[in-house]
Structure formats: structure tokens, C-alpha cells
N, C-alpha and C positions, 0 to 999 in steps of 0.2 A: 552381400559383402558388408563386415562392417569394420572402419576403422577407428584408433585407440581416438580418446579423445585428446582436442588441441590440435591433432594432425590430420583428422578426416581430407579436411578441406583442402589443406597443403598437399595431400598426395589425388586428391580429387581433381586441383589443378595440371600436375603431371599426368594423368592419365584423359583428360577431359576427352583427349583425337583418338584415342584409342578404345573409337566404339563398337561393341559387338555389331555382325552381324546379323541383321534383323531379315523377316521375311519379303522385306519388299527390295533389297540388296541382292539376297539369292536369289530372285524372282530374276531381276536383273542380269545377274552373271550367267544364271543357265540362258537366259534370250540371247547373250550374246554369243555363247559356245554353240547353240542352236544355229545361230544366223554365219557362225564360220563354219560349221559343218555341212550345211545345205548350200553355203557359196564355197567350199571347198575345191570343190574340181573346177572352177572358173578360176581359183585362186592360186592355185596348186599347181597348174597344166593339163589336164587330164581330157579339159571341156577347152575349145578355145570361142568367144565371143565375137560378134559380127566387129565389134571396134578394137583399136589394139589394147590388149592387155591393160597396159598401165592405167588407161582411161578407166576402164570399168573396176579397175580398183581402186583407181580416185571417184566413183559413185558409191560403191560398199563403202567406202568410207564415209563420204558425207551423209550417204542415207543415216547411219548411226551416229555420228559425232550429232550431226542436228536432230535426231531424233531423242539424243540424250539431254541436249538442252534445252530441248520443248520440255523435255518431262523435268527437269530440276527447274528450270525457271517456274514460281511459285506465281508473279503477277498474270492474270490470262490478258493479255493485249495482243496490238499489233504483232512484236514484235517473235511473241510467243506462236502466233498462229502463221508465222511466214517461215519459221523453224518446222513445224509439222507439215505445211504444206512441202519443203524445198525435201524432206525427208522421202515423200511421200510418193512426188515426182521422181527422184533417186532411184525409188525400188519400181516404179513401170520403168524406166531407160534398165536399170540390170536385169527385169526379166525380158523386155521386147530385143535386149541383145545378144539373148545368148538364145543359143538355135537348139539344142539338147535341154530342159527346163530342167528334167530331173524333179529334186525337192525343191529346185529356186520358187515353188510359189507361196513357200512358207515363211517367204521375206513381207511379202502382202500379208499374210495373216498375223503377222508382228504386227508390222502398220495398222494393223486393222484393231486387234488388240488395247495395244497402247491408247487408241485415237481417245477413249473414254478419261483418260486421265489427265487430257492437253483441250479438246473439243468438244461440244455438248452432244449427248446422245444422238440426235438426231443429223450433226455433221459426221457421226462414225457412220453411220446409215450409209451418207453418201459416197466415202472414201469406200465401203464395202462394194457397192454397186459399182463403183470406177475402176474398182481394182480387180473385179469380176470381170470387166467390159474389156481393160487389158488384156487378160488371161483370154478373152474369147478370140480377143485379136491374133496373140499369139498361135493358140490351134488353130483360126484358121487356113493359116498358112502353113502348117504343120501335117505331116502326112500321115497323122493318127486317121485312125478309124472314126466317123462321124460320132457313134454312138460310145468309143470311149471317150472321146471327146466332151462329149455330153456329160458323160457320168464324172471324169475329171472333174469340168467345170465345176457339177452339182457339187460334190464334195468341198473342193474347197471354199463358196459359198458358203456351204453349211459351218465349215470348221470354222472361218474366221465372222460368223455370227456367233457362233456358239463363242467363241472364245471372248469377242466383244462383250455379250453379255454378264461372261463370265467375271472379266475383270469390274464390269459395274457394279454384280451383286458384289465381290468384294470389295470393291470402294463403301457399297452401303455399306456393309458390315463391317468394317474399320471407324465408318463413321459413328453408326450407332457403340460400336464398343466405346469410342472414344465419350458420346454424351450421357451413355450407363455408367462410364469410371467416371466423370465429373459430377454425377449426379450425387454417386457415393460420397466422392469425398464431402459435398457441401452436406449430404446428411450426416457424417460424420463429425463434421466439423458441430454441425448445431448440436446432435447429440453430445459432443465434448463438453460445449459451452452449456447444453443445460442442466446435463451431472456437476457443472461448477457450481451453477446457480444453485440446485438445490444443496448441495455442500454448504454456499451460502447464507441460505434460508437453514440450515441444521445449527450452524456455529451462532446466526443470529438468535435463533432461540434457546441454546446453549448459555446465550451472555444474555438472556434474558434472564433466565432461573439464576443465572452467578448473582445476576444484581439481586433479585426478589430475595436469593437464600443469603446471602452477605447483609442485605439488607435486614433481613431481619433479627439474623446472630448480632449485629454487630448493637444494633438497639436494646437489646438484652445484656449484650457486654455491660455495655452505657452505663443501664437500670444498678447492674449489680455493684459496678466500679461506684457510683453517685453514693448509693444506699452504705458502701461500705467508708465511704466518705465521712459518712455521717455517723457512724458506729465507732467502739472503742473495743478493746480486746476479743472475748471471742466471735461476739456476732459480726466485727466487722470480718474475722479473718475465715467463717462461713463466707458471707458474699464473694471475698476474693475467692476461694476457693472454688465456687459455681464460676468467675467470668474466668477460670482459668482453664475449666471444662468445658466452658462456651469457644474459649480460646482457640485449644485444642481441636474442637469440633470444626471450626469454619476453618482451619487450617487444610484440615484434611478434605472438607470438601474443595474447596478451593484448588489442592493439586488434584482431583478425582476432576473435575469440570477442565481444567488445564489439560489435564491427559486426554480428554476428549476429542479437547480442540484438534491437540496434534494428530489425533490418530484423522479427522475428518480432512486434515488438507490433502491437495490432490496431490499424484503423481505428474507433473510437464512431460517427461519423457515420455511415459505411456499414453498420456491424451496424445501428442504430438505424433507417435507409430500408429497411433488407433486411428487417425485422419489416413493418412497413407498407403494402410495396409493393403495389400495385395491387389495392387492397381495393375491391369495386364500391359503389357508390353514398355513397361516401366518398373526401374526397379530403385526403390528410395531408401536411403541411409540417413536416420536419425540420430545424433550423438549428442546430448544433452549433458555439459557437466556437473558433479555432482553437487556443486556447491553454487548451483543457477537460486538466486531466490525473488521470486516474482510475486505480485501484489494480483486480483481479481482481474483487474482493468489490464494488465499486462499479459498475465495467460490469455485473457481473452487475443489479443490484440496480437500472438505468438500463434494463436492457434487462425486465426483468421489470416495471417499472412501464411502459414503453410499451407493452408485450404487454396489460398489465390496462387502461392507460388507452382503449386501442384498443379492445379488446374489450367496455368499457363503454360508449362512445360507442356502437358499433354497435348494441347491445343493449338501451339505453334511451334517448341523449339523443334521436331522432330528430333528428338533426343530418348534414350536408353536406359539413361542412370540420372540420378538426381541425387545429390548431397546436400543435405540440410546439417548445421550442426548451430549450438548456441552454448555461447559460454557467456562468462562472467569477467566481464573486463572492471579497472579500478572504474571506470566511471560508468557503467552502467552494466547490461545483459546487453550482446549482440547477438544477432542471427543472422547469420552466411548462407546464404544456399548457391548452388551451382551445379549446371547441368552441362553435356557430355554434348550438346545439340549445334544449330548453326551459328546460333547469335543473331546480333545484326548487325546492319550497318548505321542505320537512323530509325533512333526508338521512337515513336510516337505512342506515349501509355494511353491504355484504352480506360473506359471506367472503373476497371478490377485495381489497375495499379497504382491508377490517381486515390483512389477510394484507400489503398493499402498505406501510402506515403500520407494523408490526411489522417489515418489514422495512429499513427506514428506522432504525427508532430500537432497532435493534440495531444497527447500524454510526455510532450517536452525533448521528443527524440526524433528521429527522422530515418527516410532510406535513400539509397543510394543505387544504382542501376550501372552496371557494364557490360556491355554484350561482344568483348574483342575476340573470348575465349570461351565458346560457352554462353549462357547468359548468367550472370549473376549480380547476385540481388543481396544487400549489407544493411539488415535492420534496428535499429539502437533505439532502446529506451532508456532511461536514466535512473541510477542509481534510488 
């Protein structure tokens, strides 16, 4: 998406809660239409449970309400691991109470699932083993056949290992994508900054040759203008004649080296899309107005805060979309960004941010930080 400039931001604001659906969302809603479908007929009437009714639907309940906020609570503490545990507990009391199991033991292999994403590898190990050791408990008091019993067990065993593992190697793989797209953008970024520098190094030696070639017409002017100083009728009005072709000539070099220059300055907009570009599971909106005009030490210091801006987004907001735009206010260039993600509630900037704000307010301008809505981030250098 992208919007006009001046109002990116403004409608970036209105939309911020209005985030796509990502894979880890859907992941989410089918566990949960899964975990009503297999406690269905307990829910429904169909199955009734050794306890009444309403009890074991205040345990389906809690087994999920707490199992949702192990998984949303980001700190791993106490607090975190007594939400997975009471989850956890929830789903043996709903299966050791219901006497028909049916699918109910695909409520443990949730639990089991999940546990990767709340407890360290080796605590899903043992939730898996205890929630086996339930399940064995349950057949056997159950009038199955020994050897379906067995083969039951074995299965669902295997499924809620397979499925633990499963979810890990996705966790890896989220994560490596996530340290592949930051890696880009900081090589992006240096590559931005050092197509500036040699731009740089072009315009410098550009105004080197202006000086050597001005320098040397303009000494020749000098000679001719002196010599015709010193002449009367036609030889003086030969010399003027030569500094008038000399004239002419540095003239034109002069706007010939000038057109140079312009053509060598860079594009902000396009370094700034070229940081960003096609970072996965994130989607970034550039809007750079037309009439932004920034100094070396400024693009650098625009292109290094979209490199950190991006790279924090990725990294904690869990966010979607990301809107960056920069205009040209009477007192300086600003740059707004703002993401779709949770915010916070108490920032504490790490070395990316403090490093981004230092850099700012050694070039005479400063940033600013709010995470009510979003997190966003108000960059200003000076005019």
C-alpha cells in the first residue's frame, strides 16, 4: 500500500489496530475450532462427564483462557509458567473425566504443542510424557482391548512429539528469517551509505577540476584584461577580444561541471525503499516528499534511522505494516515512522535507539518515542 504524501501517516494512525491476519493468528483460530470440535460432544450433550456438566466446562475453559496467556505474555517468569502449568492440569481433569474419550486427547496434543513456545524444549519432553501417563491412566480403566489400547497410546505419543517438534522447527525458522531480514536491511543500509560516499568522492573531484579549469581560464582572462590595459586602439581591442572567448569558455564549462553535480546527487526516496525492500512478513511504506532537501550527514543519519527503525519493528513490535514518511517542515526535515504492532508500556531503549537519538542530536535535532498506539518513532534534523 501506499499513501499520498502528508497523509500516509495520518491514515497509518486510523488503521494502526486494524492488523492483517498473520500465520501465527490462523495457527491460533484453527487450535481453537479444533479444541471445540473434539470437546464438542462434552459441550454439546451428546458425551456426558463423570462431574456435572458446567464444572467441566469451566475447565475447557480455563485450560484455554490460560493457555492463551502463557502464550501472549512475552516475559518467561513465574508467572508465565503457572499459566501453562494450571492449562495444563485443566486438560488431564477434562480428559480423566470424561468416560467416552473420543478425539478429547487432542486437547493434550495442543498442550503439548504449544508447550515450545511458553517452556524450554526439554519441559515439553516432560508435559509429553505426563500427558501419555494420563492417557494410560484413562484406558486403563477403560474397556478397550489391551492391544488397542496400546496402539492408541502409541499414536498419540507420537503425534504430540511430532507436533512439539514441529512447532520448534517453526519457531527456528521464524527466527532465522527474522536474523536473514535484519541482516539485509543493515547490508542495505551500508550499501546506501556507501553509493553516497562514492557520489561523494565523484562531486569532490568534480570541484576539484572546476577549481584547476577556472583556475586556469580565469589567469589567462587576468593576462589578457592587464596586456589590454596597457594597449591603445587596435592591439588593446585584440586582447579584449581573446578574454572575451576566454570568458565565454569558462562560462560554459562552468554550467557543463554544474550539470554534473546535479545529475550526481542521490535519490532519498529510493535509498530509503532500497533499505526496506521486500522484507517478509512485513510490509513498509516509504513516502518521501518532493521538496525534502538534505545535506550528506543527514541522508546518512535518515537512512540509518530507517535501517534501526526497521530492524526494531521486526524484532519486537510484532507488527505487519510499518509507515515511514519524511517531509519538510519550516524548521527542518522530519521523519515519522509508525507500526501496526503492540507498543509498549515502559520503553527502556536498547543500544539501537540510544545510538539512533545521539545521532540526531549531534546534527542539532533530536527523536522522540511513543508506543500508546503502535510504536512510533519522530525524527528531526534542522533546517
Amino acid at each position: 500500500m501506499t499513501f499520498g504524501t502528508g497523509q500516509g501517516l495520518h491514515r497509518a494512525h486510523r488503521v494502526v489496530r486494524m492488523r492483517r491476519l498473520g500465520t501465527d493468528e490462523w495457527s491460533g483460530l484453527v487450535m481453537l475450532a479444533v479444541a471445540v470440535a473434539v470437546g464438542g460432544p462434552v459441550l454439546f450433550g451428546p458425551v456426558d462427564p463423570t462431574i456435572p456438566r458446567p464444572w467441566w466446562v469451566a475447565l475447557f475453559v480455563v485450560l484455554f483462557v490460560t493457555l492463551l496467556l502463557a502464550i501472549v505474555r512475552e516475559r518467561a517468569d513465574l508467572l508465565r509458567n503457572c499459566l501453562y502449568a494450571t492449562a495444563v492440569v485443566a486438560s488431564w481433569a477434562a480428559v480423566l473425566t470424561t468416560p467416552h474419550l473420543g478425539l478429547l486427547p487432542v486437547l493434550l496434543v495442543i498442550v503439548a504443542a504449544v508447550s515450545v513456545y511458553v517452556v524450554p524444549l526439554w519441559a515439553g519432553f516432560v508435559v509429553v510424557g505426563l500427558n501419555t501417563a494420563v492417557l494410560a491412566i484413562v484406558m486403563a480403566f477403560s474397556p478397550r482391548d489391551p492391544l488397542d489400547a496400546l496402539i492408541t497410546l502409541g499414536f498419540y505419543l507420537l503425534i504430540q512429539v511430532a507436533s512439539m517438534l514441529s512447532s520448534a522447527a517453526l519457531i527456528r525458522e521464524q527466527r532465522l528469517r527474522r536474523e536473514l531480514s535484519q541482516a539485509h536491511i543493515d547490508l542495505r543500509a551500508a550499501s546506501a551509505l556507501l553509493s553516497e560516499s562514492a557520489r561523494t568522492a565523484e562531486r569532490l573531484r568534480i570541484s576539484r577540476d572546476l577549481h584547476d579549469l577556472i583556475g586556469h581560464q580565469l589567469t589567462v582572462l587576468t593576462l589578457e584584461l592587464e596586456a589590454a590595459r596597457h594597449r591603445e586602439g587596435e592591439q588593446a581591442r585584440e586582447h579584449v577580444e581573446r578574454a572575451n572567448r576566454v570568458a565565454r569558455d569558462l562560462l560554459a564549462d562552468v554550467r557543463l561541471t554544474v550539470s554534473e553535480l546535479r545529475t550526481a546527487s542521490s535519490d532519498l526516496s529510493e535509498t530509503l525503499r532500497q533499505v526496506v525492500r521486500d522484507l517478509p512478513d512485513l510490509e513498509v511504506t516509504v513516502d518521501v516528499e518532493p521538496d525534502v532537501q538534505v545535506d550528506e550527514e543527514q541522508a546518512a543519519a535518515l537512512v540509518r534511522a530507517v535501517q534501526e527503525i526497521a530492524t526494531n519493528t521486526m524484532r519486537h513490535a510484532d507488527a505487519k505494516a510499518l509507515w515511514i514518511e519524511v517531509a519538510a517542515r519550516p524548521h527542518g526535515v522530519v521523519l515519522t515512522a509508525v507500526d501496526d504492532g503492540r507498543g509498549y508500556r515502559e520503553l527502556v531503549p536498547g543500544n539501537g535507539l540510544r545510538g539512533l537519538a545521539e545521532r540526531f542530536e549531534a546534527l542539532g535535532g533530536g527523536v522522540e518515542f511513543d508506543g500508546g498506539d503502535g510504536f512510533r518513532v519522530t525524527a528531526r534534523v534542522p533546517a
